[in-house]
N, C-alpha and C positions, 0 to 999 in steps of 0.2 A: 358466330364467325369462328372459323378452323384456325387454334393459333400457327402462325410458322415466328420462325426464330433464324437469327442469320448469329454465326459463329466467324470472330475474327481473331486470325492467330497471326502476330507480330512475331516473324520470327528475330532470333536475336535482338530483341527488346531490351534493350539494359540501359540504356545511360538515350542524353537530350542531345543529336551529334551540333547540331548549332550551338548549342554554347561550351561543349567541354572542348571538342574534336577542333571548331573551324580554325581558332589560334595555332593549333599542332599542324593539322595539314597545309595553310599558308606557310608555314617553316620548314616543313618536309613532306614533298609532294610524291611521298613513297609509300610505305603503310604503315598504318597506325591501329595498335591491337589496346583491345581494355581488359585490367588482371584483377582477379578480386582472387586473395589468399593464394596466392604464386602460381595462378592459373590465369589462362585467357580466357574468358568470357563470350567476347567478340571479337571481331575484327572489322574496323572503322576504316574502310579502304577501298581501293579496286581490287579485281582480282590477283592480282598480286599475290597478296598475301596465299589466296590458296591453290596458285601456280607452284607456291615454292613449299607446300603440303602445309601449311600452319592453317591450325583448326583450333573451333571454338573446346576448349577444357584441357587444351595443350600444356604441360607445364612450361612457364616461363624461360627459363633456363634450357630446354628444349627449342623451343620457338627461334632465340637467340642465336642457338646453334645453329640452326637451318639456315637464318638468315639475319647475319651478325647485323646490319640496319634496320631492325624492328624497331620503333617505336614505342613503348610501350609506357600507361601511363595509370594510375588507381581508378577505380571506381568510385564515383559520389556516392555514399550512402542516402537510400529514401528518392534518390532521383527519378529511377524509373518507374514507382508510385507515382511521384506528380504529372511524370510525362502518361503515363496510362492514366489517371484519374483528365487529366488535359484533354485529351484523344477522349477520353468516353464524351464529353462534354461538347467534343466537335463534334461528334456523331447523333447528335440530337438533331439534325438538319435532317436526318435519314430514318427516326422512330421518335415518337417522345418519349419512350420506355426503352432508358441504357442502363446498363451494369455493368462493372470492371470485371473480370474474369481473372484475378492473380496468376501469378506473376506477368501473363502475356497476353492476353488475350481479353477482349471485348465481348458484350451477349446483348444483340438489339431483336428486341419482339417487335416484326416489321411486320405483324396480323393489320392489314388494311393498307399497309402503305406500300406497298411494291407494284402495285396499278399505278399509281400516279408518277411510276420514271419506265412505265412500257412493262412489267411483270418483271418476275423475279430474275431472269435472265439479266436482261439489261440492268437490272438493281444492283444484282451483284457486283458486276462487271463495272457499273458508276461508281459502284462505293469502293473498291478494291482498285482501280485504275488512278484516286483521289490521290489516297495514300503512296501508291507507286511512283504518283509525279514528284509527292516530296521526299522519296528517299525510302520509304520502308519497303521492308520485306514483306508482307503480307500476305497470307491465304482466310479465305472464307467457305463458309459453309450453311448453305440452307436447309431447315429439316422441319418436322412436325414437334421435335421435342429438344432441348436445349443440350442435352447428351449426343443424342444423333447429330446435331451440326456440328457440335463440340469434336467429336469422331470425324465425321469428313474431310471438316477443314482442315485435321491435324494428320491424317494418317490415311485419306482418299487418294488415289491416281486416277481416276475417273472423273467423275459429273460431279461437282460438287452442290449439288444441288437433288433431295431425294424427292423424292413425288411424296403424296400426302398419303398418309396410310403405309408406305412400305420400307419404313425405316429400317422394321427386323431384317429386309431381305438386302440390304445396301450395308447392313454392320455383320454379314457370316462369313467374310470373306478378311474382314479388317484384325490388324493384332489386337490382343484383351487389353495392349496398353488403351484402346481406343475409348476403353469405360472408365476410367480414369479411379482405376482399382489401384490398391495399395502395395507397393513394393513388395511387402512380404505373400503375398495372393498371385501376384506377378510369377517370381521366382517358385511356387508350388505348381501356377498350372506349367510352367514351362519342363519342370522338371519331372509333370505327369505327361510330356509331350503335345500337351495341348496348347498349338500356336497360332489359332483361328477361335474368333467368338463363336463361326460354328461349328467348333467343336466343344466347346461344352453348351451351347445354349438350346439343346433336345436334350438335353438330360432330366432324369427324374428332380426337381426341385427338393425334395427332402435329400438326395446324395451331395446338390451342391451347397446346402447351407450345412450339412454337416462337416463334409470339407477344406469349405470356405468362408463357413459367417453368413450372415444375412446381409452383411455391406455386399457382397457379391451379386446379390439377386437384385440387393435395392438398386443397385448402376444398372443392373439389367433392364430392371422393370422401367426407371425412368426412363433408358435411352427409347424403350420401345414402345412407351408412352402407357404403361397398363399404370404408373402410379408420376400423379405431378409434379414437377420440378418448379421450384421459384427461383428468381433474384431478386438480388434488392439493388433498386432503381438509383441512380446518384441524385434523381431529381423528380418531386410527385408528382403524378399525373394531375393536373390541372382540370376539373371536370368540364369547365367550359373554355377549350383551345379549339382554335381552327387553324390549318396550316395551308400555305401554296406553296409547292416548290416551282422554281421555275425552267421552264426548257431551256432558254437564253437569259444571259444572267443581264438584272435590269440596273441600269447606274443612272434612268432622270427621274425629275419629280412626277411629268404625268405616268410613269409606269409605275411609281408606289400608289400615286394616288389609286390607277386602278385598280393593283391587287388587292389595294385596301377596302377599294368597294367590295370587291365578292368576298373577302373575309366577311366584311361585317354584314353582310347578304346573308350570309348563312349561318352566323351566329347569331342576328337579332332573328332569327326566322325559328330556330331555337328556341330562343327566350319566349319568344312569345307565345309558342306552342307550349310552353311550361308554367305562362304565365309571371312571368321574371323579368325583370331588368337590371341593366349593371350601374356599377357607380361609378365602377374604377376599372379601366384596363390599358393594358400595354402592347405596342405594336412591337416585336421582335425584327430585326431586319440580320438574316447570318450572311454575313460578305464570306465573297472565295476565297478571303485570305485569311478567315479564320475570327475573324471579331464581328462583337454583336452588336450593332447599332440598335437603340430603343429608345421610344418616345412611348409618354406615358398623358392620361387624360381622368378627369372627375368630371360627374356631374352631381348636380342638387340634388336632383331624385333620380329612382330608379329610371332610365329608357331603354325603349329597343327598338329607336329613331333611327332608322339607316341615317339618313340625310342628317339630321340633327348632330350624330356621332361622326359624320364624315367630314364637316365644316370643323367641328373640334379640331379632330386628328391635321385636318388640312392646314391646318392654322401654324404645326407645330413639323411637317414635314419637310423646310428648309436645313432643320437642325440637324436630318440624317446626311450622312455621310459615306455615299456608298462605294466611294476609291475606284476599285477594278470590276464593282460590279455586286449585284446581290442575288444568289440562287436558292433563298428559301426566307418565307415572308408567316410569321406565329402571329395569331392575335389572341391572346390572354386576358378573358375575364377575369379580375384578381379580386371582384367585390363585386357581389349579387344579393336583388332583395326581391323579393315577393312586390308583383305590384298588378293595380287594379286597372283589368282594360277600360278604357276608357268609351263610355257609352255618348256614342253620338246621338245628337236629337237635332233635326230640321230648325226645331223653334227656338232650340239650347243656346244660347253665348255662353263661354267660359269664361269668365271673369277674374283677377285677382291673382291667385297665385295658384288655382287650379288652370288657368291657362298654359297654354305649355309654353307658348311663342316666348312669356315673361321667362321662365325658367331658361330658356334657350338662349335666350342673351343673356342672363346672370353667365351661363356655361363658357360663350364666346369672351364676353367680358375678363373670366379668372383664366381663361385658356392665355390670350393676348399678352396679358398681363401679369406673372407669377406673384408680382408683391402686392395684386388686389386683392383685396379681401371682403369677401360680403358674409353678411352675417344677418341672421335672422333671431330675436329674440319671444320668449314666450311666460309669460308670467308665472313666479314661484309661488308656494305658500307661504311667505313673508310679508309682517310690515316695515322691518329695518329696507329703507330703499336700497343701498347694494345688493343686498338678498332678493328684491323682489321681483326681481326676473333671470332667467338663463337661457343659454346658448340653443337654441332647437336645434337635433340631430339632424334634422332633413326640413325641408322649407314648409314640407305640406303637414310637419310634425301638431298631433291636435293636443291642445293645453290641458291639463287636468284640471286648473282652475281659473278663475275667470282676472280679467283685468281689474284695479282697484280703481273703481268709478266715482268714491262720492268724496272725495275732494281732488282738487286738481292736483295734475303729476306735470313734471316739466320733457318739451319732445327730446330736448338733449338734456342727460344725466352727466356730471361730470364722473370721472370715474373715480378720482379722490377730491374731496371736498378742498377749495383754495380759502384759507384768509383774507379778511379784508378785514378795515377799518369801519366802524359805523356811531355814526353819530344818533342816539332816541334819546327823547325828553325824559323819561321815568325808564324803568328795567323792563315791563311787562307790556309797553308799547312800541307798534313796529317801528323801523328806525327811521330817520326824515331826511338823510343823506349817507350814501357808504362812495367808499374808495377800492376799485378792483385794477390793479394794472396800472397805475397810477393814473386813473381816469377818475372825476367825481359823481355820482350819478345823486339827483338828488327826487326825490320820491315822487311822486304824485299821488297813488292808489296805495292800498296796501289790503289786506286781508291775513288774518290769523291772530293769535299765533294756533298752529294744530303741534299739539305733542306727540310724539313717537317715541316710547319707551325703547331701551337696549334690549334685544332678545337675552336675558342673563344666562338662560341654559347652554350659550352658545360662547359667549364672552362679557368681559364686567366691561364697565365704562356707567359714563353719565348721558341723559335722556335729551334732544334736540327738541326746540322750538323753533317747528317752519311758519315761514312768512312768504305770503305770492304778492310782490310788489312788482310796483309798475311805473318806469320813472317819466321826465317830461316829455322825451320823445318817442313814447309809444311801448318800449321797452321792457319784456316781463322776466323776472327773474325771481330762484328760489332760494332765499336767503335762510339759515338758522341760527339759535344761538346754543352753543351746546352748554347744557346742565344751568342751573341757579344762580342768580346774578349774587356776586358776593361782596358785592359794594366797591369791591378792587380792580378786579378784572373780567372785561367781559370777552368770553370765545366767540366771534361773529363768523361764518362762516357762508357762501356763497356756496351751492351745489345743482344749479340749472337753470337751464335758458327755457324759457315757453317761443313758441312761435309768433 
């Protein structure tokens, strides 16, 4: 794909006029000029100000004189940083690859996206009529290379838009300010008369780097595309993003729902031709007024379940909030894994936790519900019972080692062992009645004791005696005593229920 590049120039870009300016001009609804080091900058107003000739780099005290009711008031420092760095970030709606252009100016590689608002024409013209509704100056420019739009927008009276391939013959006509050459390069060629790029760009290339340095040829060469220009993005390309913009901007739920269908249409259509599924991703929703509504989703395992993914998202799209409307809809894979297609067979059942329908509801389940939590556990190579299991990274995660089968484990573990009272006739016999909760339970069965030593390489302590008793109504529980009876005191402790 042929990159193109749109070039936006904010003129008089200097200061946020909503929060410095709107307190001034509610008080004085005449003109209001901004000075940084006893100069004007801008001027925050109607025409006014430049009916009565006051211009931007005017000196202050000049200004004044012209027009003793000036306003006049400091500049923010770092301001128009955040308001351009602000602005690149709205302009994500229009490329997912934006750069700041210092001091004024915007660079969006709009390679694939200016088909989806009518071609570049009408692109422009959306993007640049945006900014015009709220206030800004702005000129833009389309080109094959980030210099040549950089040139149009700033220093074209014609088509601001160059056809592909003919950047050389739309920059011979433009001043050499247009290559964004150096002050002192500037005042040499002007003072060799040369006040057109085509006047020096036929020249022998060995005259012009003698001249002028190789920064001269290097503007050249980029504007003209023989060598490649980069930026650097405020934000990374996401390798799996899908975008909709929309013709009519959409404010109900069944209009998100459907955009949401064909995003995730064409991203699970993706995946699975890659053989991928995601885990995690986020619906982006950019309203007209500048804010980014997002709802975000997990699953257990990898999918690239349209339907499956669509009931999640469905679940969670009351929470947007689309005010006056939303005219561009991201869907953001933000966690992908490798996953295995699934082999259908006539005669096959999936059963267990290879079925997907079970995973599909654990998904709706923690969707519904933010403080569910489900968890799957997988046996460790431990015999201290805290240790001898952990948290599976994924549901259908396979165990390295097997479950501990040859004496009984209880179905719930407690997670810290609770004290109890117990009453046994000798030390090394199980006990014939305990107290848990201030309840009595008094025995029936019992079986053990099993010892489980301390892992010592791990932590010191003393060694537990388990007991699997069973009291008179039916009741199985896993009782220990920790370390040697010492005639004084005995540790009895309670750590599981059986089923």
């Amino acid at each position: 794909m042929k990159k193109r590049f749109l070039s936006l120039w904010f003129r008089h870009l200097k200061t946020d006029w909503m929060t410095v300016c709107k307190p001034y001009l509610q008080k004085y609804p005449f003109v209001l000029a901004i000075k940084k080091q006893g100069r004007l900058i801008v001027n925050a107003s109607n025409l006014l100000a430049e009916k009565e000739g006051i211009y931007p780099g005017m000196a202050v005290a000049d200004a004044k004189a012209f027009f003793p009711s000036l306003i006049v008031i400091n500049e923010q420092s770092g301001l128009a940083e955040k308001l351009l760095d602000f602005i690149a970030h709205w302009c994500l709606r229009y490329s997912p690859n934006v750069g700041c252009d210092n001091p004024d100016g915007i660079i969006l590689d709009i390679s694939g996206c200016a088909h989806l608002w009518g071609g570049e024409k009408h692109y422009l013209k959306k993007v640049v009529s945006r900014f015009q509704e709220h206030g800004y100056d702005v000129l833009g420019g389309i080109a094959d290379t980030i210099g040549a739009a950089w040139a149009v927008a700033r220093f074209s009276e014609g088509d601001k838009i160059i056809e592909v391939g003919k950047q050389l013959n739309a920059l011979l006509a433009l001043d050499p300010l247009a290559l964004r050459l150096e002050p002192v390069q500037i005042q040499r060629l002007q003072s060799l008369g040369l006040k057109s790029i085509g006047s020096f760009a036929g020249m022998p290339r060995s005259v012009l780097r003698r001249r002028f340095g190789n920064s001269l040829l290097l503007r050249l060469d980029q504007a003209t595309g023989i060598e490649d220009e980069h930026f650097i993005a405020i934000k990374p390309i996401i390798p799996y993003e899908e975008r909709l913009p929309c013709l009519e901007v959409i404010s109900t739920a069944e209009g998100i729902e459907l955009a949401l269908e064909k995003l995730l249409s064409k991203l699970c259509e993706r995946l699975s031709g890659e053989g991928k599924g995601l885990r995690e991703a986020a619906l982006n929703c950019h309203r007209i007024d500048g804010k980014i509504e997002q709802i975000t989703i997990g699953t257990s395992r990898a999918t690239a379940q349209t339907k499956h993914l669509i009931q999640l998202f469905a679940l969670k799209i009351p929470q947007i909030e689309p005010a006056l409307g939303i005219e561009l809809f991201t869907l953001e894979a933000t966690k992908i894994e490798d996953v295995d297609p699934l082999q259908e067979n006539l005669w096959d059942n999936p059963i267990g936790l290879k079925n997907p329908f079970v995973t599909e509801l654990l998904d709706r389940l923690k969707s519904k519900d933010p403080t569910c939590e489900i968890l799957r556990y997988v046996p460790a190579a431990h015999y201290w019972p805290e240790r001898s299991m952990k948290i599976a990274s994924t549901i259908d995660e396979i165990a390295t080692v097997a479950w501990q089968t040859a004496r009984p484990r209880p179905t719930r573990l407690l997670r810290v062992p609770e004290h109890i009272d117990v009453t046994a006739p000798i030390p090394d016999y199980p006990p014939l009645l305990f107290r848990y909760k201030g309840e009595t339970y008094h025995v029936k069965k019992a079986d053990g004791p099993e010892r489980i030593e301390r892992e010592w390489w791990i932590d010191q302590g003393e060694h537990r005696d388990y007991y699997y008793v069973e009291d008179l109504k039916g009741r199985r529980f896993w009782l220990y005593r920790s370390g040697h009876y010492d005639g004084y005191m005995d540790q009895w402790f309670i750590h599981g229920f059986f089923a």
